[in-house]
C-alpha positions as CSV (number, residue, x, y, z in Angstrom):
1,X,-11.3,-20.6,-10.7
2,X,-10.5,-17.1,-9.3
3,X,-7.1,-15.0,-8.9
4,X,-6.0,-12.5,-6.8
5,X,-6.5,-8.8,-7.7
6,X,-4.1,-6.2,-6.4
7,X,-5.5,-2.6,-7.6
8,X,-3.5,1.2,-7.4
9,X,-4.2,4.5,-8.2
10,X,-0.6,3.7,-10.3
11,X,2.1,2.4,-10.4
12,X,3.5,1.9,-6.5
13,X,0.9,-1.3,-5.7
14,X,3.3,-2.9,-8.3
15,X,5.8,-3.0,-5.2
16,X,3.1,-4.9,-3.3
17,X,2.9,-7.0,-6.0
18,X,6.2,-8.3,-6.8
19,X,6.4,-8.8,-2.9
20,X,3.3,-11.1,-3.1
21,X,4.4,-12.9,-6.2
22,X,7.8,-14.0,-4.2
23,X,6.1,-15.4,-1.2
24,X,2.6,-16.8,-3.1
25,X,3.9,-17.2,-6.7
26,X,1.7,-20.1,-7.9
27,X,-1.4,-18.2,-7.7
28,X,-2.8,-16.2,-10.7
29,X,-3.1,-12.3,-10.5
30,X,-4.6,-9.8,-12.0
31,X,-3.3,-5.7,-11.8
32,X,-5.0,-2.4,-11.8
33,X,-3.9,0.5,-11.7
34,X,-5.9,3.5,-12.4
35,X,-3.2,6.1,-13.9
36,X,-5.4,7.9,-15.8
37,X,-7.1,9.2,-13.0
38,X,-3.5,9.4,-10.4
39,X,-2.9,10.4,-8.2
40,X,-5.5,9.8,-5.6
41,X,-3.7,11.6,-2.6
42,X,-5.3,15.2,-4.1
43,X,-8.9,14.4,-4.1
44,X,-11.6,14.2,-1.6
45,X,-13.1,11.4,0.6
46,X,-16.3,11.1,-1.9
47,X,-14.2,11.1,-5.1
48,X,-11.4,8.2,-3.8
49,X,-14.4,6.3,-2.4
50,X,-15.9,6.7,-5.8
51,X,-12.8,5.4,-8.0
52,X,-11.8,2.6,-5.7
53,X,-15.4,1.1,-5.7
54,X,-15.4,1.7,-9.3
55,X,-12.0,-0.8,-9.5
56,X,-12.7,-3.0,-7.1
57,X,-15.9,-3.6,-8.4
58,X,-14.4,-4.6,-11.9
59,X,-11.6,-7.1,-10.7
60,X,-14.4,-8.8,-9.0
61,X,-16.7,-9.0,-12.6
62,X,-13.2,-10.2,-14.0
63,X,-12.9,-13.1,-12.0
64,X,-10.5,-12.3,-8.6
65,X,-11.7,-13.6,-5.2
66,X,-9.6,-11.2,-3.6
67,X,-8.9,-7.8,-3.8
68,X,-5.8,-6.5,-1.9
69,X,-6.2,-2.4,-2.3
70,X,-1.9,-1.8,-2.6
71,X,-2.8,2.3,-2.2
72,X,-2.5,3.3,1.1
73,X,-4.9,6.2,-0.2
74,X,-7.5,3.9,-1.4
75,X,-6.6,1.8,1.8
76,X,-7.2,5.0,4.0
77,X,-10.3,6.1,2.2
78,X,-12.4,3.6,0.9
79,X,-11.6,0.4,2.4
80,X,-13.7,0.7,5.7
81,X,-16.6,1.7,3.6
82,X,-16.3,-0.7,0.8
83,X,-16.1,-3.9,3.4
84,X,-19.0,-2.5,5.8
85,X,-21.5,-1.0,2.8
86,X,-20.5,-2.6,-0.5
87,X,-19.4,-6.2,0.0
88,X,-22.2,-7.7,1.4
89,X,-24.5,-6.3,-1.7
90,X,-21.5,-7.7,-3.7
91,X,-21.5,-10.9,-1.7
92,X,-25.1,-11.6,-2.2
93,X,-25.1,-10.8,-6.0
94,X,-22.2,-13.2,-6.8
95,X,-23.4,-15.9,-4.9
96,X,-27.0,-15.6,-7.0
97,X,-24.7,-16.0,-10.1
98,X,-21.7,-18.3,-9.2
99,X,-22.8,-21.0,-7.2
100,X,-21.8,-19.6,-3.6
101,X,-18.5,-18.2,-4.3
102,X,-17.4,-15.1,-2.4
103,X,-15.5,-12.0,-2.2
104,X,-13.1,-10.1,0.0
105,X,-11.6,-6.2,-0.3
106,X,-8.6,-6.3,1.6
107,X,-5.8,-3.0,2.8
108,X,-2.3,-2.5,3.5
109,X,-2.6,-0.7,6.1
110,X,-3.4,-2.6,9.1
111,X,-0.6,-5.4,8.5
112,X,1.5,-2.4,8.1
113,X,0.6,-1.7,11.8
114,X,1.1,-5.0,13.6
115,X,4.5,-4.8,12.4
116,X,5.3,-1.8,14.8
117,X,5.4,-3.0,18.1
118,X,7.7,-5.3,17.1
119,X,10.3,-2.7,15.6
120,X,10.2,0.1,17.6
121,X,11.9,0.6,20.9
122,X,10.9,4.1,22.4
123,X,7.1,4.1,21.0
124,X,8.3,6.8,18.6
125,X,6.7,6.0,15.0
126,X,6.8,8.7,12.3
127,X,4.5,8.0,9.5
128,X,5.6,9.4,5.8
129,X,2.8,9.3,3.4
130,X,0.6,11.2,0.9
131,X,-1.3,14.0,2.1
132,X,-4.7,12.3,2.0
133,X,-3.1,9.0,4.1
134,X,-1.9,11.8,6.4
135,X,-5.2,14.1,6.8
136,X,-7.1,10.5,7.1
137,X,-5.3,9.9,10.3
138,X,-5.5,5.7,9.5
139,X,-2.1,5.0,10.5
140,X,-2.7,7.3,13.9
141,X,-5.9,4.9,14.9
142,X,-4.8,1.8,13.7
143,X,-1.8,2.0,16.0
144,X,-3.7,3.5,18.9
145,X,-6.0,0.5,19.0
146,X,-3.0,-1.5,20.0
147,X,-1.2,1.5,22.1
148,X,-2.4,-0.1,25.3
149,X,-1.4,-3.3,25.0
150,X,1.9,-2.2,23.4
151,X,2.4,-0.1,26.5
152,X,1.7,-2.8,28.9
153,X,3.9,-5.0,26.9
154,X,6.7,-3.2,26.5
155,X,6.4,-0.3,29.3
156,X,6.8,2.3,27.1
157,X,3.7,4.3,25.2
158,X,3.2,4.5,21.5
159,X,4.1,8.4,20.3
160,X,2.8,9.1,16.8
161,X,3.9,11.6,14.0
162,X,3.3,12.1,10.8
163,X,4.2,13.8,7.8
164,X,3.1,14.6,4.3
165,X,5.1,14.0,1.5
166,X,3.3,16.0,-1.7
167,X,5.7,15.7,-4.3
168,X,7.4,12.3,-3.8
169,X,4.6,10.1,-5.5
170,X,5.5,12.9,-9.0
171,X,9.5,12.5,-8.7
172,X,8.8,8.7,-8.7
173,X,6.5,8.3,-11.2
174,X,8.0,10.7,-13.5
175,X,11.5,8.8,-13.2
176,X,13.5,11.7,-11.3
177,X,13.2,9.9,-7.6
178,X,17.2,8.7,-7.5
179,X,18.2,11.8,-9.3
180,X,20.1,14.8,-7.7
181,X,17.0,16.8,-7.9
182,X,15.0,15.0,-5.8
183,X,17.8,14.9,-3.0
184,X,16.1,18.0,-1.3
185,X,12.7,16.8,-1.3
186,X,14.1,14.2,0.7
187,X,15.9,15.9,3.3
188,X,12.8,18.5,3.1
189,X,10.6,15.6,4.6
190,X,12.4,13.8,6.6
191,X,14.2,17.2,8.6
192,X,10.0,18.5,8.9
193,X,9.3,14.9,10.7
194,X,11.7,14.9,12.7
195,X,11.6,17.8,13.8
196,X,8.8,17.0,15.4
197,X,9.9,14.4,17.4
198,X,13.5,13.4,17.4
199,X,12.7,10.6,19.4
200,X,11.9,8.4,16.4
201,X,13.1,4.9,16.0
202,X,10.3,3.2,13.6
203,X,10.0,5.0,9.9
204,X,7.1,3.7,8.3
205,X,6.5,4.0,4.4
206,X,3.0,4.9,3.8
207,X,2.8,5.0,0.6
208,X,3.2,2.0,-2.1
209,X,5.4,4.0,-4.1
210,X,8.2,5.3,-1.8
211,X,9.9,1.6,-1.2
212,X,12.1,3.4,-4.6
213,X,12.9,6.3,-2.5
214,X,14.4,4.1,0.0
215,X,18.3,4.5,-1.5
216,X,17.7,8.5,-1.2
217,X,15.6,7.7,2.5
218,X,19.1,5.6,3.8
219,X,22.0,7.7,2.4
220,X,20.2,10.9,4.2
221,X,19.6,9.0,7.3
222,X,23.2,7.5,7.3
223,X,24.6,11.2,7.1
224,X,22.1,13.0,8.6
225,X,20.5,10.6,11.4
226,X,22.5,12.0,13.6
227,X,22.2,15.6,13.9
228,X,18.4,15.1,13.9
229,X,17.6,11.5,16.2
230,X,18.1,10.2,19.0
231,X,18.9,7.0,17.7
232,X,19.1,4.3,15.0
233,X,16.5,5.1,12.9
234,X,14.7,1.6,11.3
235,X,12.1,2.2,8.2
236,X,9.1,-0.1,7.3
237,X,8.5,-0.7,4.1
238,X,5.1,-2.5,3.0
239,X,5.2,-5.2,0.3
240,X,7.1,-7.8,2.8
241,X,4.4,-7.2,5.4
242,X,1.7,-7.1,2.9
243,X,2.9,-10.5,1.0
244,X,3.7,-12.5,4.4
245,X,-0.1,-11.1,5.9
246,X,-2.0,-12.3,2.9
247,X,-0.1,-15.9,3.2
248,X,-1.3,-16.4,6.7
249,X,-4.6,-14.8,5.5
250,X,-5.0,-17.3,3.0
251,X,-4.1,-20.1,5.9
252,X,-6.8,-18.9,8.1
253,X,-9.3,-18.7,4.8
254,X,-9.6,-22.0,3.1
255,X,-12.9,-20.2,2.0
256,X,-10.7,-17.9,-0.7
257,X,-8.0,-20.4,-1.2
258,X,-10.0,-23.1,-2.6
259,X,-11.4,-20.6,-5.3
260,X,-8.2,-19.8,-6.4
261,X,-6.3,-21.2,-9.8
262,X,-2.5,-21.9,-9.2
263,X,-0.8,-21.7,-13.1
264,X,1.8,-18.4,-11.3
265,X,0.1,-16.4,-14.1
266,X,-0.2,-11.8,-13.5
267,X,-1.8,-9.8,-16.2
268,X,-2.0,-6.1,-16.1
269,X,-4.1,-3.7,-16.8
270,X,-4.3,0.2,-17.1
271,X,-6.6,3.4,-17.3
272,X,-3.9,5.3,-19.0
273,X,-2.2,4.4,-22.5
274,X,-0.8,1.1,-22.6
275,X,2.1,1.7,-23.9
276,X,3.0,4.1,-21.8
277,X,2.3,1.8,-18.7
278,X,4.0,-1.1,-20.0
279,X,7.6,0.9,-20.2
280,X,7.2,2.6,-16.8
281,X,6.0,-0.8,-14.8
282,X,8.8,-2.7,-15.7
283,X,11.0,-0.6,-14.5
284,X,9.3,-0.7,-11.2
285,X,9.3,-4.5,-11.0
286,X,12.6,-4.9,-13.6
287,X,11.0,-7.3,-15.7
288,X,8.8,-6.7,-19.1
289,X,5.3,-6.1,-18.9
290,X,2.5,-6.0,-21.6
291,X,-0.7,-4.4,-20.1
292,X,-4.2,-3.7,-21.7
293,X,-5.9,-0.6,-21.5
294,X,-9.4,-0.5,-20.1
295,X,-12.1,2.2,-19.4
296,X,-13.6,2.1,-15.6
């Protein structure tokens, strides 16, 4: 039997994670993050491509199914590529060896997206993310596939901005995100955005590790949504999309379903010192965690 593997460049796919394990807790799971190599948002196309393969690649010789990429980097980068050039080679190797079973690569991106028409009401969607999500422009297609029929829908068009956040992912790993310090970061970001279109009404988290910036995101759009929108201002964040998506996925897959084992087990591994994981992952899902290092 098979579990679920949910893989980051660090520590924010453990956000996706603990979203996942509320709504499908019996299944088994199996976490990656690659810290020693982190963050992903500064290198190139060839080098994410490279890394994520190199992960996703090892969850499946390690017994998951599925592989949900929780890095909207990876997501942005590799996924596409991974699921058109690598899967079926992976496909037709495991089946040779495991009696037909199969494999799937899955992103956070797209149910992400399908969540927007139903949020927004002017079309206005700003899009806060790393600067690779940002210069990949994946959020910007994705919703313009469904622009038309969004428009038709609800008689408004879909208007699209977006905006880098550099040093967010370093405040958050490095414990400083609800501090003072990172206050101006914050209000940095979020003035650039929307300053570009105050017309925003949908906020969308595109990266697995801001969901802990959202006390910092509220308080500055409480005092400060005013001055700079239009309007109510309502933020997306990913793990409850994510977890609620892979349910119906599941559903509509009996395929992966039936290959997986259901004891509500997670194990968790690292590419950086365990130790040093361990103490920084449970305080992103506030429960202890004992993970194992490994070399990719």
């Amino acid at each position: 039997m098979a579990k679920i593997g949910v893989f980051d460049s660090g520590y924010g796919g453990l956000t996706i994670l603990g979203e996942i394990r509320k709504v499908l807790p019996r299944y088994d799971y199996l976490y990656l993050g690659d810290n020693a190599r982190a963050p992903y948002g500064t290198h190139s196309f060839d080098v994410i491509y490279s890394y994520t393969l190199q992960a996703v690649q090892y969850l499946f010789d390690h017994d998951c199914a599925l592989v949900i990429l929780a890095c909207n980097t990876a997501s942005a980068k590799a996924l596409r590529t991974i699921q058109q050039r690598d899967l079926p080679l992976l496909n037709e190797k495991i089946r040779k060896c495991n009696n037909g079973a199969i494999v799937n690569c899955l992103g956070v991106i797209r149910p992400t997206v399908e969540a927007v028409p139903a949020i927004t009401r002017t079309g206005h969607v700003g899009i806060l993310a790393t600067p690779a999500t940002v210069s990949s422009e994946s959020y910007v297609l994705e919703l313009q596939k469904i622009a038309s029929s969004f428009e038709e829908r609800a008689g408004v068009g879909l208007f699209i901005s977006q905006q880098a956040c550099p040093l967010w992912v370093p405040l958050i790993e490095n414990g400083e995100h609800l501090n003072p310090g990172a206050d101006y970061f914050v209000d940095l970001y979020l003035r650039r955005l929307l300053e570009k279109d105050p017309q925003i009404d949908t906020l969308v988290l595109g990266c697995t590790h801001y969901p802990l910036m959202l006390p910092k995101i509220g308080q500055w759009i409480k005092n400060n949504g005013k001055r700079f929108a239009a309007g109510d201002i309502q933020i997306i964040s990913q793990g409850y999309l994510e977890a609620n998506s892979l349910k119906d996925y599941l559903a509509r897959h009996p395929e992966y379903r039936n290959q997986l084992s259901s004891n509500g087990t997670c194990s968790y591994l690292t590419t950086e010192n365990a130790d040093r994981f361990s103490q920084s992952a449970s305080h992103f899902i506030g429960s202890p965690v004992q993970a194992e290092h490994i070399v990719l």
